[in-house]
N, C-alpha and C positions, 0 to 999 in steps of 0.2 A: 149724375154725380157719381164721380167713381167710388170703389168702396178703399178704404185707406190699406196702404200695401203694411203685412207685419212683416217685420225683420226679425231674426233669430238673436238670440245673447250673444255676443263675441265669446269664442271660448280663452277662457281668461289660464286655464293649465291646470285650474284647479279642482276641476271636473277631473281630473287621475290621480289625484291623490287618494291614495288606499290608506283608512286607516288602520294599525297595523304595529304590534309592541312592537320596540328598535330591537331586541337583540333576537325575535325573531327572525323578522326582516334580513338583518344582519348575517345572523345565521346559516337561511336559505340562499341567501346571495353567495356566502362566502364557498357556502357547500357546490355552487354552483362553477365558482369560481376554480375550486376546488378539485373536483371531474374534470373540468376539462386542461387544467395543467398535468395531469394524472395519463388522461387519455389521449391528447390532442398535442402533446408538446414535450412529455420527459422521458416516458417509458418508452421500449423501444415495441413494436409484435410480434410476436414468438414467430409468424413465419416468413417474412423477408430481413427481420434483423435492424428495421430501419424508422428510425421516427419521421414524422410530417414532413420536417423541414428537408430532410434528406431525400426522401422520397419526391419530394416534390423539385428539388435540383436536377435529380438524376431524370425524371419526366418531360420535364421543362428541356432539356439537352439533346435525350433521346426525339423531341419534338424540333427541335430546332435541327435536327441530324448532324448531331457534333459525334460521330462514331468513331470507332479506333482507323477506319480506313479515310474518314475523312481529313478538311484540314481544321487546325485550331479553329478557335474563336475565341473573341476576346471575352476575360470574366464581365467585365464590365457588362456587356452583351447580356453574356447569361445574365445574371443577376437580375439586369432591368426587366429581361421576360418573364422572368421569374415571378417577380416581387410586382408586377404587373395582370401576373394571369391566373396566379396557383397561389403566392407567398403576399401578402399584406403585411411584410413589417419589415422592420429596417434595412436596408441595403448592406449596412455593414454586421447583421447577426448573419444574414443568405451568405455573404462572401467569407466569412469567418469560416462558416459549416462548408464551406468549396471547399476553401484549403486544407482543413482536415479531412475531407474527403480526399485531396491530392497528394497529403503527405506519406511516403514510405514508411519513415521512423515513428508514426501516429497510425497506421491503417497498416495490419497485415498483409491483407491485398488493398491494394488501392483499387476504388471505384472510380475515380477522375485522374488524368491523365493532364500533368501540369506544365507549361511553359514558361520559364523566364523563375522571377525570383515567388516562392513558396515559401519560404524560410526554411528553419535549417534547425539541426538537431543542438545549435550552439545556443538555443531560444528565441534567434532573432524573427522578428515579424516578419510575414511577406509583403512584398511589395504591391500597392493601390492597385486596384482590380482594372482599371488603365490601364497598367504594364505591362499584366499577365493571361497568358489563353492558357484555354483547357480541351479538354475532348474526353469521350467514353473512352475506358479502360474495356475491353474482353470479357473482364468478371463480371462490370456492370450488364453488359449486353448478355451476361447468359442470367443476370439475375433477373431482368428483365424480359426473360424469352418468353412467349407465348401469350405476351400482352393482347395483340388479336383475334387470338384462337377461342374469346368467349372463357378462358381460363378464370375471371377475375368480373368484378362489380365494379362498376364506373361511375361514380357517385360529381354531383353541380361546384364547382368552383366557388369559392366565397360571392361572387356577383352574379352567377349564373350563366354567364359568357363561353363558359369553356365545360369541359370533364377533364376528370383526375382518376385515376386507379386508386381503388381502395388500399391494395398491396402488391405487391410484385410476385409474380408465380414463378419465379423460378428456381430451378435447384439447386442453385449454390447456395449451402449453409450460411447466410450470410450471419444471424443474431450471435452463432459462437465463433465462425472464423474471424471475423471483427472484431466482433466484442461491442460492448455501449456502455456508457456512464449518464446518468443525468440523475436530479432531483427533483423531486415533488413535491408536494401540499403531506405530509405525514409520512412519505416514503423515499426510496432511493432506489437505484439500481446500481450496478458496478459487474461487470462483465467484460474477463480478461480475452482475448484472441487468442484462437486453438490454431492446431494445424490440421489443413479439410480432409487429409487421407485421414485420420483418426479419426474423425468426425465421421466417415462416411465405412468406414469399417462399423464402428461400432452402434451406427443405424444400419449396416447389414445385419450386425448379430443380432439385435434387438428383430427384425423383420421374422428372421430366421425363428426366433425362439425369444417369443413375446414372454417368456418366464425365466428371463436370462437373469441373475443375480448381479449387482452390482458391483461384485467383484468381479465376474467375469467381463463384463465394460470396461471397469479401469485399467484391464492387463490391455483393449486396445486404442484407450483413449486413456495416454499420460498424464496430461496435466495444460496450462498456458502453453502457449508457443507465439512471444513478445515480437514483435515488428522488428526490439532494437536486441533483439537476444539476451543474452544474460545467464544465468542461471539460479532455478529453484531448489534452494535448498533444504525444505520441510521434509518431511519421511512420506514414505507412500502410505501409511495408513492417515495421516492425520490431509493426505488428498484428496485419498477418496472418500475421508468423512465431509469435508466440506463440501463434497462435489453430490454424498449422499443425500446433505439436508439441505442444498443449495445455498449454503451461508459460511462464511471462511475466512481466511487470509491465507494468503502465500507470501513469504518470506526469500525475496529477490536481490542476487547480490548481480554485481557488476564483475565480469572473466577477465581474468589476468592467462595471456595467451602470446607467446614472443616465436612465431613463424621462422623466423631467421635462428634461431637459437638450434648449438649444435649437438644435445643430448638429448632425446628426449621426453625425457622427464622434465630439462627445462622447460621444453616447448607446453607443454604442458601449463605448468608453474607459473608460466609468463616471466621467467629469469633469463635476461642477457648477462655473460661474461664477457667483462668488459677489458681482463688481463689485470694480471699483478692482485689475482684477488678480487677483485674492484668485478660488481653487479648492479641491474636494475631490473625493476619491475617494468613490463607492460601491461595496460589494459587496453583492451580490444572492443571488449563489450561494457556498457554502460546500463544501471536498470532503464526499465520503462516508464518513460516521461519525468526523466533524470536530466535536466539541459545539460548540456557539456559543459557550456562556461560556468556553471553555476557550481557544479562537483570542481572542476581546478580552484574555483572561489575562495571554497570550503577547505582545501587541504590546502592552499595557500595561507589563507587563515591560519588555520590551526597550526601552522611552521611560526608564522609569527606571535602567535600566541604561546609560544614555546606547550604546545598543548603535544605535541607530536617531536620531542626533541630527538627522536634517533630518524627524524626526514629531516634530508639535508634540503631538497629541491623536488618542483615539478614543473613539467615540460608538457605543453599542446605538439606534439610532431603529426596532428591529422590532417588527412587529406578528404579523400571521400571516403575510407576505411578511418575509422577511432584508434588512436593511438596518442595516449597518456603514459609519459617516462614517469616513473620514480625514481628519486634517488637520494640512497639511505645515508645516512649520518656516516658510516664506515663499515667495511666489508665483513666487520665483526656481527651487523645485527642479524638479527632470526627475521629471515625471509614471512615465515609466518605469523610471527609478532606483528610485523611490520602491516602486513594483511587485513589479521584481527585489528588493530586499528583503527586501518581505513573504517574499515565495515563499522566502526563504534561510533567513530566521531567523522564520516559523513555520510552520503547519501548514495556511496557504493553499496552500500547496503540498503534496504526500503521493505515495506509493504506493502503491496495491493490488495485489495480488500476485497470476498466474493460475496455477491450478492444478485442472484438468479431472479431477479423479481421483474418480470415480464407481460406482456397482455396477450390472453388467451384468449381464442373466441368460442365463447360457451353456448351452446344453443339454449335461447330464451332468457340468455343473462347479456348477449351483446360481448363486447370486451373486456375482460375482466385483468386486475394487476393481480400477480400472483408468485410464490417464490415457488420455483419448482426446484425437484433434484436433478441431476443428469437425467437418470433413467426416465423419469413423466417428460422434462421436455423432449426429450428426442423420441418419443410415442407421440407426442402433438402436433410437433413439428411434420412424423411421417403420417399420419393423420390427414395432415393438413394438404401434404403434396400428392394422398393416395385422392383428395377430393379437388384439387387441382386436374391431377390425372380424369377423374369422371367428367369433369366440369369442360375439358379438352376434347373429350369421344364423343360428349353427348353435342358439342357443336360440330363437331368435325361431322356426326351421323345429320345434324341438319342440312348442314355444307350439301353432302352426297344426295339426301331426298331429292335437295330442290337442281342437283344436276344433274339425277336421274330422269327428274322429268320432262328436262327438258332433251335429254338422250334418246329420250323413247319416243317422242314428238318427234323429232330431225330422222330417227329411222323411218315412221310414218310417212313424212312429208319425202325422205328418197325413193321408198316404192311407189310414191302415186306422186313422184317430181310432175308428169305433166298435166294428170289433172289439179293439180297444185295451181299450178302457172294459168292453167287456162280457169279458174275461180278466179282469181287473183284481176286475171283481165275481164272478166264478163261480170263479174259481182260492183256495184258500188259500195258493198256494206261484204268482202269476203270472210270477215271473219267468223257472224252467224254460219255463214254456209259450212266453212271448213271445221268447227267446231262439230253441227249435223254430221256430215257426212262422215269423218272419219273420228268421230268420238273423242274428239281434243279436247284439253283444258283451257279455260282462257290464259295461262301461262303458255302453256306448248303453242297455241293457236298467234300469241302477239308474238312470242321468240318468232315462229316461222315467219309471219309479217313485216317482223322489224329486220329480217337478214337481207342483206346488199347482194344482187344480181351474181357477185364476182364468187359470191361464199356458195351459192348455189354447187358450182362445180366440186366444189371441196368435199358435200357429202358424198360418204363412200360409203356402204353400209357394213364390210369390216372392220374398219376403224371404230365405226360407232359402236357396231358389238362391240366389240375389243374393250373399248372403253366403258359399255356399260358392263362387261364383266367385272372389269377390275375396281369398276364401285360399289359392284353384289359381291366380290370376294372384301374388299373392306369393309364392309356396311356390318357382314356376316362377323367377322373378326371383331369390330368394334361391339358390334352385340354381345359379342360371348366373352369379349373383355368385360363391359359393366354388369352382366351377371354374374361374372366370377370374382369371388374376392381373394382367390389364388395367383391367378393370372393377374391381378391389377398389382400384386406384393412381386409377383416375376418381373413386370415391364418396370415398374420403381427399382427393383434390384440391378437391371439389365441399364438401367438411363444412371444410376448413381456410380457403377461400375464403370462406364464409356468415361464421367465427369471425373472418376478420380484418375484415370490414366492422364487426366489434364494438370493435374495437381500432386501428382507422387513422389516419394522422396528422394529419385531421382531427378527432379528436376529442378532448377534455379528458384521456381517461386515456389515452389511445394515442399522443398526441403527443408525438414525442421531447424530452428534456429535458435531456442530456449534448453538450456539444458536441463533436463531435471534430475538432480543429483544431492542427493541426502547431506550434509555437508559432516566432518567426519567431526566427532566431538572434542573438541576445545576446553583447556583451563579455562577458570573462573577468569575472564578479563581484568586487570588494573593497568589505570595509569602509573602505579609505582614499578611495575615489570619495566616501564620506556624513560627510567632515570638512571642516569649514569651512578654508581654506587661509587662515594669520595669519602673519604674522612673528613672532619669537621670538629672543631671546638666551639662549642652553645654556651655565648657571656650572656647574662641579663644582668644589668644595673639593679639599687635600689629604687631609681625612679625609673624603671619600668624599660629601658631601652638594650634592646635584643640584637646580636649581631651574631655571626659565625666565621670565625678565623679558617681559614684551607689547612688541613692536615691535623693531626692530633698533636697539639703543644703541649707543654706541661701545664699542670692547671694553677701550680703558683707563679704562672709568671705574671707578670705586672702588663696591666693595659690602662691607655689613657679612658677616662669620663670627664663629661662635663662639670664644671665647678659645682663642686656641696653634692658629688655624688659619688659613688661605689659601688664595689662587685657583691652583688647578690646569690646571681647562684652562677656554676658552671660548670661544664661536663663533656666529656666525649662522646658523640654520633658518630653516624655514615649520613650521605645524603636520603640517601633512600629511608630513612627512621622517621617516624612522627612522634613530633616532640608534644609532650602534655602535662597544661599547666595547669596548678591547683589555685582556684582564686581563694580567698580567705570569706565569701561566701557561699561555699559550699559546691560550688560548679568549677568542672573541667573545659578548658580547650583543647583544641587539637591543631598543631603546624606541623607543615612539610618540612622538616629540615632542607632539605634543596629551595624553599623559597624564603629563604632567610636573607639578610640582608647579609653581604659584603662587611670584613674587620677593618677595613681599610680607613673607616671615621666612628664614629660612635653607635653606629645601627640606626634604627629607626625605633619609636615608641611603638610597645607593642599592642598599645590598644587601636592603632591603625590596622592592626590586622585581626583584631577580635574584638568583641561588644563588652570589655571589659567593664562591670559597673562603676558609678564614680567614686563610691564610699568602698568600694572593694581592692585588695592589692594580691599580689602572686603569694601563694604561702610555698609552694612547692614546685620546682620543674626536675620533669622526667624523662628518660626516655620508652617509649613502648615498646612493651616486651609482651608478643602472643603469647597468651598462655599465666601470664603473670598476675600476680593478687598486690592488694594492697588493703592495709590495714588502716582504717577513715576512722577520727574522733574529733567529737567537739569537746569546746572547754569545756561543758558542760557535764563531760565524763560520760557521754552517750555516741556510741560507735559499731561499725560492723563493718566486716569483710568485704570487696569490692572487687570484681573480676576488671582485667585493665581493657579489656577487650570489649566491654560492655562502656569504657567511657571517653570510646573515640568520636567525635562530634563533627559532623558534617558540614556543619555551617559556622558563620564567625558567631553565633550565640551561644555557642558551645552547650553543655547540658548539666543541667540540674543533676548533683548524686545525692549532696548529705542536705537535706532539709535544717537548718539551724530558725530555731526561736526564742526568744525573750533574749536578744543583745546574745546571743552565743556568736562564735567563729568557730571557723576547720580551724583545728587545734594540732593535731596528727594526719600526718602521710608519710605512711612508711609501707616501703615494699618488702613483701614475705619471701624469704627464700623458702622452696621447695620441702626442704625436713625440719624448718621450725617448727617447735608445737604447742611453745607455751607463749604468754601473753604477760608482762611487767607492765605494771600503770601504777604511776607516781602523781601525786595530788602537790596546789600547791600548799598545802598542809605537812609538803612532805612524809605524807604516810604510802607507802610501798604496798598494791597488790598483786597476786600470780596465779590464773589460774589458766586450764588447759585451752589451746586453741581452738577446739572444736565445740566451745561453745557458744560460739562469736557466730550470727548466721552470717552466711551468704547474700546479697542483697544488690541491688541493679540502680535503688535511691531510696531513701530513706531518711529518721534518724537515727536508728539501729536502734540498739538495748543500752542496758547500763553496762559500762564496765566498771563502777569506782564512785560508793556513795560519798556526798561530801557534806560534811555540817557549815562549813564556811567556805569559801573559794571553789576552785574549780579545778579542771584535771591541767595539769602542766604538761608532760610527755609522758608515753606506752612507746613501747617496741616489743618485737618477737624473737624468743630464743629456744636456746635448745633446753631443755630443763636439765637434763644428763649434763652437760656443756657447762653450763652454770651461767648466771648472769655478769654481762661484764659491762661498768660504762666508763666514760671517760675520766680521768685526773686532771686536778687543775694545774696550771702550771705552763709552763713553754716546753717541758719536756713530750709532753702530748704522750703519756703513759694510760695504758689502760689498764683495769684490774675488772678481775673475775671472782666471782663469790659464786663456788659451786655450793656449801650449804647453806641452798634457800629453801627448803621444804619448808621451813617455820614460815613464811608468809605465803604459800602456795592454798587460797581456800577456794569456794566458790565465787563466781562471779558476779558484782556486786556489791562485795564487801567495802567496810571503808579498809581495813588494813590496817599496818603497824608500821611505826619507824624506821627506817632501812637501815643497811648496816651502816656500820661504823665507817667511814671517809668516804659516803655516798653526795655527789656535788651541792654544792649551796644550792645550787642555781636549777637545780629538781630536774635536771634532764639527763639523757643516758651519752650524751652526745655535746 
């Protein structure tokens, strides 16, 4: 009888379930998650300059030997080996990071070397990785150098199939000549492209005199040096403070530059004379990572948007050099008005943002993110290539052992050639023998075995001296290079040196292209500087509808309104004045004269252009005058002084000044001439008081103090006069007579007061006016 077979529980999954709080859990995962977009995908490493993805293209290339002497290959190609052997993830993020590797106007130097369409500085995309080959660029291949020389850790490919370089050893700066952006899990980077002779100067000085002050770096390391040029307009000390704490912005306009132009200072200026007076502006240079179509966009825009009324036009005249025409409203505008502008209202102007936040490799911390200043990174950086440098002598000294040994073997085996030969023939096991007899190593002993008859004749025992000397004078030198930490700061000096004569400002790629240039200080910017200054006549109806007739007419002439309506207020401006209106609840607006409606029909209602309330109407309109006061009261006989300049209102909700309550209204707006100094306030009790100006505060909103107690009614009008002068107001009548009562002392008390009856033919109707 057999004994019955047991079977195992199927495992059902839930044998791995960990129990375990969620936001634990959650936690750990996220933190997980976390690390490695940090270290594996955004930051870039302090010493090749280059994140995963990039580094693993430029691998993948160099493996495929797509080099600068070879011919193309298609991206496509790449990509697929790519995303195949090193990259696990989408075909089109690998081909994206190609072409910004290929683009000039996005990479300082370029690392890829692109055929066919790339896209273009106009924003357009490049063309399907089908269409387009690539190849190493020169810079790549020297960032790349000494990938076989045991320089670098070669760490398993996501499936284990292949190897991958940890980083790239070689000495072209690449993390500041580039530059890198990307984002993290709680961080960022932002790292703008330098120019390499700066770079490599100012890790000369730093080698030279590891106590070098950060000022003395900045004198040889400026600032950015943009792919698409430009120029930086910040001051040098607010450069080298960002560049101090590794966190900043730079302040990037786009160069107005006209080559053909025959002064100059035009050339300069970027001003073509175009005869009879008649100019235009050139731009040449655009900021970085500014599309071209997108800036013509914007200042097409803003022409239509009449935001920019003194630009008549603008014109693309680019080829493969940038070249943007302006052209001005008339030969009359300011070249540098016209400028300031730009730089206001688009993206001729811009920001790039610093932010040095990089991965360092720390011993016993692995790779760490980190912001550094200039000065710490360019010590890490040399750091890193003085441990390169050992990492190169101490294989190259392996190298030499193992083909010393076998140099000194092959001289062996030349002076005892024929008893060599006769072992060889009488031994069936010659290698014990020859090993015995001339004290071989089993390497020396299988080299001498494994050489072909023809090689025999070749040794000479000259040559092999020869050649073993000049492995015992390398070996010697390599020695006294990694004991010496002098010598290893010489051969880094001597190899940075050779590389920047590859890159000097002499030369087409090496030549600075960013200008850095303080920009020279400018008035306060407005849009009211770019309006044509016109005279105007301002009607507003009693139901509320606002026009502006051209020119200054007289202000009793007759204009039509709509049936059951009439003239309210009106007055003379210029275009250029902002007009300000007193609602009868206590708030001001603010209009452009120049965006007033046309007299040519009835206007337009003016609460289309402001948040006018509905139970609210115009009490007062004015024009603004810097500098000017106005004297604010409610019925209620409580008021104070209002600067006019505190109640210009940026938006159509205009601004609160005089706080009114219990059913009060703005009762008074009256503006103060300059040497008024006394105050008349008339109740509708018709009682009269006067007391001095300078007891009224000053006030921004409010609802001021009393001016004029009242037992019944409330204040009807105040005005300001001179007290010397005497007070005058209007007579009734059609004759439009005014009268003056200079002795008013007898109602002159303090403020307050209810007051006393006025004089004698002071109007029924309690106002001065």
């Amino acid at each position: 009888m057999t004994d019955p077979v047991t079977t195992e529980p199927a495992d059902d999954g839930f044998d791995a379930i960990v129990d375990a709080p969620f936001d634990a859990a959650l936690s750990e995962r996220y933190l997980v998650y976390a690390l490695s977009t940090i270290t594996a995908r955004s930051l870039p490493d302090l010493r090749d300059g280059l994140k995963p993805v990039h580094r693993r293209l430029l691998w993948g290339m160099r493996q495929l030997r797509v080099t600068p002497d070879s011919a193309f290959k298609k991206c496509a190609r790449v990509v697929g080996d790519v995303m195949g052997k090193y990259h696990p993830h989408g075909n089109l993020a690998l081909y994206d990071a190609l072409v910004r590797l290929a683009q000039p106007f996005m990479l300082r130097y370029p690392l890829i070397e692109g055929q066919g369409n790339f896209g273009n500085i106009d924003g357009d995309n490049a063309a399907a990785d089908r269409y387009t080959e690539c190849r190493l660029t020169r810079t790549a291949m020297e960032l790349m150098s000494g990938l076989d020389e045991g320089t670098v850790d070669f760490i398993p490919t996501y499936n284990n199939e292949e190897e991958e370089p940890v980083i790239f050893p070689g000495l072209f700066p690449n993390l500041l000549a580039n530059g890198a952006s990307g984002i993290a899990v709680g961080m960022a980077t932002s790292i703008p492209s330098h120019n390499v002779a700066e770079i490599i100067d100012a890790t000369l000085e730093l080698i030279d005199n590891p106590s070098v002050t950060h000022e003395r770096l900045m004198e040889l390391f400026h600032g950015p040096d943009f792919a698409t040029g430009g120029q930086v307009v910040d001051s040098a000390a607010a450069i080298a403070e960002a560049y101090r704490t590794g966190r900043g912005s730079f302040r990037l306009r786009g160069r107005f530059y006209a080559p053909e132009a025959k002064e100059p200072d035009d050339i300069a200026a970027g001003i073509e004379r175009l005869g009879g007076g008649q100019w235009q502006l050139v731009i040449s240079e655009i900021p970085y990572q500014v599309p071209k179509g997108k800036l013509i966009e914007q200042i097409a825009a803003a022409i239509a948007d009449r935001k920019l009324p003194i630009l008549e036009d603008v014109r693309d005249e680019s080829d493969e050099a940038i070249r943007i025409v302006i052209v001005p409203k008339s030969r009359n505008v300011d070249p540098e008005l016209l400028k300031e502008s730009l730089y206001k209202l688009t993206d001729l102007e811009t920001r790039f943002s610093l932010n040095l936040n990089v991965l360092d490799e720390r011993p016993g911390f692995g790779r760490t993110p980190m912001v550094m200043g200039l000065k710490e990174l360019l010590e890490s950086w040399s750091f890193a290539q003085i441990d390169i440098l050992q990492r190169r002598a101490r294989h190259r000294l392996a190298q030499i052992s193992k083909r010393l040994e076998l140099v000194r073997g092959y001289i062996i085996a030349y002076l005892n050639l024929d008893r060599v030969i006769a072992i060889i023939r009488a031994e069936d096991e010659p290698k014990p023998v020859l090993i015995a007899e001339f004290a071989l190593t089993d390497v020396q002993a299988e080299a001498i075995l494994n050489m072909r008859l023809r090689s025999l004749r070749k040794l000479e025992e000259m040559q092999l001296r020869k050649e073993q000397d000049a492995l015992l004078a390398e070996e010697a030198d390599l020695q006294a290079l990694l004991e010496s930490p002098a010598k290893q700061r010489t051969r880094l000096k001597r190899d940075l040196r050779a590389l920047r004569k590859t890159y000097a400002e002499d030369t087409s790629l090496g030549a600075r292209r960013t200008l850095i240039a303080e920009a020279a200080p400018t008035a306060v910017f407005s849009m009211d500087a770019m309006i044509e200054k016109a005279p105007v006549t301002v009607i507003l109806s009693q139901k509320g509808w606002i026009r502006a007739a051209s020119g200054h007419v007289p202000l009793d002439q007759e204009f039509k309104y709509k049936e059951g309506d009439a003239l309210a207020f009106i007055l003379h401006a210029q275009t250029t004045d902002k007009l300000l209106l007193a609602a009868s609840d206590g708030r001001f607006y603010t209009l452009g004269c120049d965006k007033l409606p046309g007299a040519r029909g009835f206007g337009e209602p003016v609460r289309t252009m402001v948040d006018l309330e509905s139970d609210a109407n115009v009490s007062a309109m004015m024009v603004h005058r810097p500098g000017g006061r106005l004297l604010l009261a409610s019925s209620h006989g409580k008021g104070f002084v209002a600067e006019m300049n505190e109640l210009l209102a940026e938006t159509r909700k205009g601004r609160q000044v005089v706080n009114l309550k219990d059913g009060a209204k703005l009762q008074v707006i009256r503006q103060i001439p300059e040497h008024h100094d006394h105050v008349a306030c008339v109740g509708d009790n018709r009682k009269l008081v006067v007391f001095n100006l300078e007891e009224l505060p000053v006030m921004t909103r409010g609802q001021g103090v009393q001016l004029q107690r009242y037992r019944d009614g409330g204040m009807s009008d105040a005005i300001t006069f001179v007290l010397a002068d005497g007070l005058s107001w209007q007579m009734g009548g059609s004759g439009e007579r005014t009268r003056t009562e200079t002795e008013i002392r007898m109602w002159k008390v303090a403020r307050g007061a209810a007051g006393r009856m006025p004089p004698q033919g002071f109007p029924k109707s309690g106002r001065f006016d």
